[in-house]
N, C-alpha and C positions, 0 to 999 in steps of 0.2 A: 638463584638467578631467576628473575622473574621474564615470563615471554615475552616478546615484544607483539601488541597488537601491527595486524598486516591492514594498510590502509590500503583501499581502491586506488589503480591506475585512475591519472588523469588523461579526459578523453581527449580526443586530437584537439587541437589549436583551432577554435573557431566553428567547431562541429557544437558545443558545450555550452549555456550560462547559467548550469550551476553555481559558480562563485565557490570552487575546492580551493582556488589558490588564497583567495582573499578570506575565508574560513580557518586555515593552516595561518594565515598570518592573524589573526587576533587570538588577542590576551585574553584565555577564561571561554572561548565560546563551547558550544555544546558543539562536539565534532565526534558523536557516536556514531550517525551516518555515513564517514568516510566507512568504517569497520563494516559496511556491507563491500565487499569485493563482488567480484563477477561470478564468481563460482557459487558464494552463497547467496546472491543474486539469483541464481538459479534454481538452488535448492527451496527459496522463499516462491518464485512464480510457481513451480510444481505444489507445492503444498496447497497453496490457494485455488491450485485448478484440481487438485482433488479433496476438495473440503468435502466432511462429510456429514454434520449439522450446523444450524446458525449457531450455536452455542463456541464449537473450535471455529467458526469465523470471530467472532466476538474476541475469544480469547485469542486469534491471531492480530487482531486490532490490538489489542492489550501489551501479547508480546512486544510487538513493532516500535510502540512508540514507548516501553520500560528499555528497549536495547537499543533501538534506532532515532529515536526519539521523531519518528512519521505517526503524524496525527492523521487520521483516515477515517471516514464521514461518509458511513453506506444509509440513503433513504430513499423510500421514493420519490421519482422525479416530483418536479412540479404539477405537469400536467397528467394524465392519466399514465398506469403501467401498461403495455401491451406485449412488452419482449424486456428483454433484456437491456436493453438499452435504455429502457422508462427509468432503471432504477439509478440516482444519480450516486456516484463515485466520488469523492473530491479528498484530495490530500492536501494539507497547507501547503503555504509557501516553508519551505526550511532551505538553509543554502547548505551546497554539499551536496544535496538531492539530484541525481544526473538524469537530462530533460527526459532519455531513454526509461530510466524506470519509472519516473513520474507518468509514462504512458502504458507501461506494461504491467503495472498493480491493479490498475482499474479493468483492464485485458483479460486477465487472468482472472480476477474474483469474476466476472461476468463468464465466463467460459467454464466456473466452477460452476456457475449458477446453473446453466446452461444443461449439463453433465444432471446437475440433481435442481428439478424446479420444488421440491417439495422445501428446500433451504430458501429461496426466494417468497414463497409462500408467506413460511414462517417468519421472513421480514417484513412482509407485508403488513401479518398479523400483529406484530410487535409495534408496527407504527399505527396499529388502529383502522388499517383501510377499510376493513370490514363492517368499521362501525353500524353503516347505516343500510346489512343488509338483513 
């Protein structure tokens, strides 16, 4: 007997536009995203808030989008970095994705950032900022 995977509650009626119901009705779509519940919803925001090099942030990008399939785009902002908030965050659009976590990933990795600035740094370094000192 094989488990049955446990798919995420759907959030109240009108709180939501993710698009879970209309994901659950097509034929063949990618619906790994449901398989994030609340609980391991949780256990994903603590992990990010205690990263503890850019390397396990990397490989939690990696994780994410081989099981969840959330694509996630850590760079420097556009304009200059000064905090935390410089550095832009951006997850695609995927349906299924609930507007709540689509706001608490990017939360959480800056709040990890936050915790250790030497991981920020070192994404800094990786995108070149340093170039031209």
């Amino acid at each position: 007997m094989t488990p049955s995977v446990q798919l995420r509650q759907p959030c109240p009626p009108g709180a939501c536009i993710c698009g879970r119901e209309r994901l659950l009705d097509t034929q063949g779509a990618d619906s790994r995203i449901l398989s994030l519940t609340r609980q391991e919803e949780k256990r994903l925001i603590e992990r990010l808030e205690n990263l503890e090099s850019l390397t396990e942030l990397e490989h939690m990008q990696r994780r994410m989008y081989e099981q969840l399939g959330i694509r996630l785009e850590i760079a420097p902002g556009f304009n200059e970095v000064r905090s935390m908030r410089g550095i832009a965050i951006h997850i695609d659009e995927l349906p299924g994705l609930c507007r709540k976590t689509r706001q608490s990933i990017p939360a959480a990795i800056r709040r990890g950032l936050e915790k250790r600035p030497e991981i920020a740094y070192r994404l800094l370094d990786a995108h070149d900022l340093f170039r031209d000192v």
